[in-house]
N, C-alpha and C positions, 0 to 999 in steps of 0.2 A: 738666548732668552731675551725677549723684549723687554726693553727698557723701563716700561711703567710695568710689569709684572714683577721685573727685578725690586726695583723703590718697593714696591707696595710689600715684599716679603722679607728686604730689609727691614724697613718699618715698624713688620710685624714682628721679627725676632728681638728686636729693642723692645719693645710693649713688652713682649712676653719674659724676655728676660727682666724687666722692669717689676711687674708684676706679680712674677714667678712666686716670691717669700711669702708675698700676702696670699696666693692663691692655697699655696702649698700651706699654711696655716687653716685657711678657712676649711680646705679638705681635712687637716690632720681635727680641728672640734667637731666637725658634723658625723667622722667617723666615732671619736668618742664619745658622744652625742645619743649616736644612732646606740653603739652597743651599752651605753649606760639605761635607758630608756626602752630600750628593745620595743619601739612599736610596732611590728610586725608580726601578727600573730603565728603562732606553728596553724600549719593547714589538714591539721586531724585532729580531734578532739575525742573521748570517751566519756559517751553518757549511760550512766545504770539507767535502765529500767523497770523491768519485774516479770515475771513470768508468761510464758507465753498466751497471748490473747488477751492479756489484759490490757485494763486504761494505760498502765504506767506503757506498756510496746507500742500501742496506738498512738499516743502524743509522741513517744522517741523518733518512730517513724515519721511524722507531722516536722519535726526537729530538724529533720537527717533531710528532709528535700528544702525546707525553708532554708538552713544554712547551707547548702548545693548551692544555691545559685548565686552567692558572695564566692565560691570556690573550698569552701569547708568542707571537709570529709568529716562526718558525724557518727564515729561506729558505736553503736547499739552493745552494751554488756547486757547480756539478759541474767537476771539475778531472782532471787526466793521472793522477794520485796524488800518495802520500805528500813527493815531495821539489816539487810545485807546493803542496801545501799550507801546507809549511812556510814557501817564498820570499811564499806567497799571507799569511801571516800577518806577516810580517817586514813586509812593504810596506804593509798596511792595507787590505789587499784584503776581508778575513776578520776575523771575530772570535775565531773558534775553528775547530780543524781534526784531522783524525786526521791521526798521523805515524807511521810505522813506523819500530821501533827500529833506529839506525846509518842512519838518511837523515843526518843532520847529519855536517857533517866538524865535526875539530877547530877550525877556522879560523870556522867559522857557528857554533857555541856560545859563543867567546870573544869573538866580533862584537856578538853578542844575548843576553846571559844572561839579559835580563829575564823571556824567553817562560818562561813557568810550565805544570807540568803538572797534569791531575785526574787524575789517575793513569793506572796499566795498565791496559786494557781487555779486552783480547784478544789471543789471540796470533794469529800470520799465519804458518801451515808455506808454507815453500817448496815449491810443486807444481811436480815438473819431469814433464810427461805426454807418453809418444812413441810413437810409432806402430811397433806391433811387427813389424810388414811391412818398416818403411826397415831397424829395427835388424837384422831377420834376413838381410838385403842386404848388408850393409854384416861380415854374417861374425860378429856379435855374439855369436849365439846366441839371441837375441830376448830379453836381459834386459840392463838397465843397473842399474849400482849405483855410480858412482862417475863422478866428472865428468871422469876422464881417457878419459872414453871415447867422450866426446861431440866430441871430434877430428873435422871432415871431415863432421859434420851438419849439417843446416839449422835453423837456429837462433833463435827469438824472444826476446828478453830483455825487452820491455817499452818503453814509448813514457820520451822522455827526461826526464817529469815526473815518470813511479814514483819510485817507491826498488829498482825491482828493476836496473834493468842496475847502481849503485853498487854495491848489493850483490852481482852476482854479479859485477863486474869484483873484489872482492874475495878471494871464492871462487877464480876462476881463480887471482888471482894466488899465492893457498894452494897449488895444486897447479903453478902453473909451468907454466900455460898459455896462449900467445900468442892474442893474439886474430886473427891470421892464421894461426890454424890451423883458427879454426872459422870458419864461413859465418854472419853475425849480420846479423840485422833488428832492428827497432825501432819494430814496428807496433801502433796501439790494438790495446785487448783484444779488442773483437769481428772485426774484419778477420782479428788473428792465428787467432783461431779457427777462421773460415770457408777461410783457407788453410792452416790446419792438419787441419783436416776432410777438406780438397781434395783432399791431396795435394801440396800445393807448401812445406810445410814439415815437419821430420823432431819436432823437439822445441820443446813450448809449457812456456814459464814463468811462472807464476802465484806471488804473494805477495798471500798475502790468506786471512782465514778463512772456513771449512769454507759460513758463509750464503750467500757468494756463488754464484748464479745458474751461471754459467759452469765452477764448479769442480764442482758439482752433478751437471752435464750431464752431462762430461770422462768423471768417475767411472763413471758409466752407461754411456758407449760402449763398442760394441765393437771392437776391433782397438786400445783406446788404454790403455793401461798408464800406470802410476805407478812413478818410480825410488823405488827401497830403498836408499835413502841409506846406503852401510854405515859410513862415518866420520862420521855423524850428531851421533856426542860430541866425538868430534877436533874439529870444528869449534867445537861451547859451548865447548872449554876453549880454543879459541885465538881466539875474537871474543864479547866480552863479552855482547854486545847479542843470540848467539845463543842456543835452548835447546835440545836433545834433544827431541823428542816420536815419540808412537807413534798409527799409522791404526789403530785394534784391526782383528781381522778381522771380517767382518760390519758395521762399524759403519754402512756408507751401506746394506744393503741383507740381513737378513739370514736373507729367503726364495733368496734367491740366493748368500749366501754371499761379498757382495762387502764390501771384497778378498779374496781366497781366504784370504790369512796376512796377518802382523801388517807392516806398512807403517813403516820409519824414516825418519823428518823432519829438519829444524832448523826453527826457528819465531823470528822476532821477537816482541814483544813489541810491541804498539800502544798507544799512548799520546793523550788528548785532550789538545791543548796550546790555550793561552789566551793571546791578546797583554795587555801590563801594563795598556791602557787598558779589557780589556773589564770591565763593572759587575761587581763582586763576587756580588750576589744573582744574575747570569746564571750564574757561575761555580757560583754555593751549589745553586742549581735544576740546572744540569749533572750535575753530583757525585749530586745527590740520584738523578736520572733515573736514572745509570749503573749503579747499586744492584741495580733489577728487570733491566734491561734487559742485563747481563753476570755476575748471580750463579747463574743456572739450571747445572745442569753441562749437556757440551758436549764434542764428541768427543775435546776435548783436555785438557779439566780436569773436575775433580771440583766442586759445587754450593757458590756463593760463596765459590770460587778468585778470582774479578774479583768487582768492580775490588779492586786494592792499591794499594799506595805501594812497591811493589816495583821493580827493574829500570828507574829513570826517571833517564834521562838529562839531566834540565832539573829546577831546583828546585820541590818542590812547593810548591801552592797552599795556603795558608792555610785559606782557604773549602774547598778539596775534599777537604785533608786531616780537618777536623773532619766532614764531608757523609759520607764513607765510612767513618769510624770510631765517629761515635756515631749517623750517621743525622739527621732532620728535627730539625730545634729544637723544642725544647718547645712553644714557642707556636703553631708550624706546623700540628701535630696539634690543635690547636683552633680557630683562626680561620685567616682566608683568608690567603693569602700576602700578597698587598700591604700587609694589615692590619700579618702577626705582623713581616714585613721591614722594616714602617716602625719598628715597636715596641724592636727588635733593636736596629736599627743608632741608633737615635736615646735609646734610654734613660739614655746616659752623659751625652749634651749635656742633655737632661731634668732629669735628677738635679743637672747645675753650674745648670741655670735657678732649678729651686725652691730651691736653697740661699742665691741670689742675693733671689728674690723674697719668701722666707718674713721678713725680718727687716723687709723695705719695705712687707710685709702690714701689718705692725703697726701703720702710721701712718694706714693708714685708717680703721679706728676712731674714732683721734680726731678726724680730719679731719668726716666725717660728723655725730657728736655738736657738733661747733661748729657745722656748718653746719644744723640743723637746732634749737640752743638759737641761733643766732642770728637766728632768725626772731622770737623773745622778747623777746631781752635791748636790740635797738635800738631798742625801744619805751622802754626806760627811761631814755634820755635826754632824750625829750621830757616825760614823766611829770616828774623832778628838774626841769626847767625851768619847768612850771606850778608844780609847788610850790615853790622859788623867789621865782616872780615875785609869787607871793600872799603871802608873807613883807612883800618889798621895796615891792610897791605893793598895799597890803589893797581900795584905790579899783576895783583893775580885776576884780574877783570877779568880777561877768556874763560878762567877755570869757574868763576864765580858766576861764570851767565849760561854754561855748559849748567850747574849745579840747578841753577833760578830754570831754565828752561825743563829739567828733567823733573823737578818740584811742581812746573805750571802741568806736564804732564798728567803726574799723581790725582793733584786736585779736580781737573777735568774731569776724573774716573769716581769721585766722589760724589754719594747719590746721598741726599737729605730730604723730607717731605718738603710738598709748598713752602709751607707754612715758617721752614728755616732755608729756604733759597735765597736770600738778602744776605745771609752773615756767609754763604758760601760765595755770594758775589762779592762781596768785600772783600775778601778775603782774594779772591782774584783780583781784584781792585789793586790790592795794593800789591799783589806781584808786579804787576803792570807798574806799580811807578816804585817799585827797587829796580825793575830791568830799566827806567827811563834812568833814574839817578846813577846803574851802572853802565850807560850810554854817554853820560854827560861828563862821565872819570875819562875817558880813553884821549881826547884831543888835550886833556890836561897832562896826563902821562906821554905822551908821545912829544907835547911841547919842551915839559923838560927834558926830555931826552936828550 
């Protein structure tokens, strides 16, 4: 082995041996560190959404590719709606879920307050769509605008996991309407469709916004009309959770003119809610996502209206309140998520580490310097012992320069950095003047002789 490769990995194994305690320290806090903190998100996540072709699968989907490309697998539960979502989140079914606002009674909020929200999303108008053939049967005049009127129709409210039959069994009970007065189903979305298409039923209920698939269609047909909610605000001021919105005219269609005039609604307010165990950084990437994905305008609001912190029934999140108000973390916008998320969440424990390790640094220094002047200095014990013993017995010269020459051997073979090559020369230094001082005994013993 050449001789500066040898030095250079003696060197090193002194350093390392030096060092070793504090390193082995510094690894054993950043591991309890890491698993007390856990910032590393699981790379699969479960979002409810709602039944097929709706808003809520439309945005899941939107979800499921925007967190793709941080490396998050996004699997889609598809659920009845809004109030299986919520039970689906309470239970551990779900990580996160869309809920529409006033699915929770008073009695599920007080049960669960942990469930957290990323804010408002979107709103959800109440589409009530009916078929102007039954209503002009039925003596109407071929137009509804008020739910006392839907008396003695045929009627879909939504399958028992929406949020829409809660919500309109509230409605009713606003205007003082028995539910044995109207004719009520309770069928998924697509069946009620195809029998509302059919013929076998008079008025479809829809909650859910303007993307979905089904409400699309609705709007398009012909013979099927949209009620003009005339106490549209009656209602915001007397249920919190509702708001006034307006269909402009034209807005689905407006080579045609559809709808001919301006359309009054009430609209919930949708909300992404988070059970307390889901990881923060899924939360942080949520919030982030919701940004592009609900700030476009939109028939109902004007260009990043959504998401807010507005209208939310469940305490906000931490993570999604800072995500929608200041946007990506600084570090986000330059390295890769896993990188800037490790970085984030782990800087505080970082910073108590080096505080901890910067004063323990300090004793490595010395440590190393001894260990590497002590390659030197235990040589000078045997050294003090020859010289000594040629004091005490001047007879045994031969044997004591046999001893000093087989010593100046060892030390030759003694490899120290530059930096301690002085005290190893000394140190041959003074072999050299015990072998001169055991040179100067021999003419004195031979005279007394």
């Amino acid at each position: 082995m050449p001789p500066s490769l040898r030095n250079f990995l003696l060197s090193a194994r002194d350093l390392l041996i030096s060092a070793g305690p504090v390193a082995v320290l510094a690894v054993a806090l950043l591991v309890l560190a890491y698993l007390w903190l856990d910032p590393t998100p699981p790379q699969s996540v479960r979002l409810a959404t709602g039944p097929a072709q709706s808003a809520y699968e439309q945005f899941g989907k939107r979800y499921r590719a925007a967190l793709a490309v941080e490396g998050i697998e996004v699997v889609l539960v598809p659920t009845e709606g809004s109030q299986a979502n919520e039970k689906l989140l309470r239970e551990g079914g779900a990580d996160l879920g869309f809920v529409q606002g006033g699915t929770a009674t008073r009695a599920d909020a007080e049960s669960e307050p942990e469930l957290v929200s990323l804010g408002s999303l979107f709103v959800e108008p109440v589409w009530l769509f009916y078929r102007a053939e039954a209503v002009r049967r039925r003596s109407l005049g071929g137009t509804l605008t008020a739910l006392t009127q839907l008396k003695g129709l045929r009627l879909n409210v939504g399958t028992p996991g929406s949020g829409v039959p809660r919500l309109m069994d509230r409605l009713f009970e606003a205007n003082r309407i028995e539910r044995s007065a109207l004719v009520l189903s309770q069928l998924e979305q697509t069946p009620a469709t195809v029998a509302f298409l059919g013929g076998e039923l008079d008025v479809l209920v829809f909650a859910s916004a303007p993307e979905s698939l089904m409400v699309q269609m609705l709007l398009q047909t012909p013979g099927v009309k949209l009620m003009d909610l005339a106490h549209s605000e009656a209602y915001s001021r007397r249920f919190g959770f509702l708001a006034p919105v307006v269909l402009p005219r034209g807005i689905v269609d407006l080579a045609r003119d559809l709808p001919p005039q301006d359309v009054r609604l009430v609209a919930t307010t949708t909300a992404l809610l988070a059970r307390p165990q889901t990881h923060p950084a899924l939360v942080q990437l949520f919030a982030q996502a919701s940004r592009p994905l609900h700030g476009p305008a939109g028939w109902f609001n004007r260009a990043r209206t959504f998401p807010n912190l507005e209208q939310s029934e469940y305490p906000l999140s931490r993570e999604a309140e800072r995500a929608i108000q200041s946007g990506a973390p600084f570090l986000q916008r330059y390295l890769p998520f896993w990188l800037a998320n490790l970085i984030e969440r782990m800087w505080l424990a970082l910073g108590i580490i080096l505080a901890i390790l910067l004063p323990l640094s300090r004793i490595v220094p010395p440590i190393y310097a001894f260990r590497i002047r002590s390659r030197v200095f235990r040589w000078y014990g045997q050294l003090r012992s020859i010289e000594e013993r040629s004091v005490q017995a001047p007879g045994d010269t031969p044997e004591l320069q046999r001893e000093l020459d087989a010593l100046d051997l060892r030390v030759a073979r003694v490899s120290v950095p530059l930096s301690y090559a002085d005290e190893l020369y000394a140190l041959r230094a003074n072999i050299n003047l015990v072998r001169a001082r055991l040179a100067s005994t021999k003419p004195t013993s031979m005279t007394a002789a």
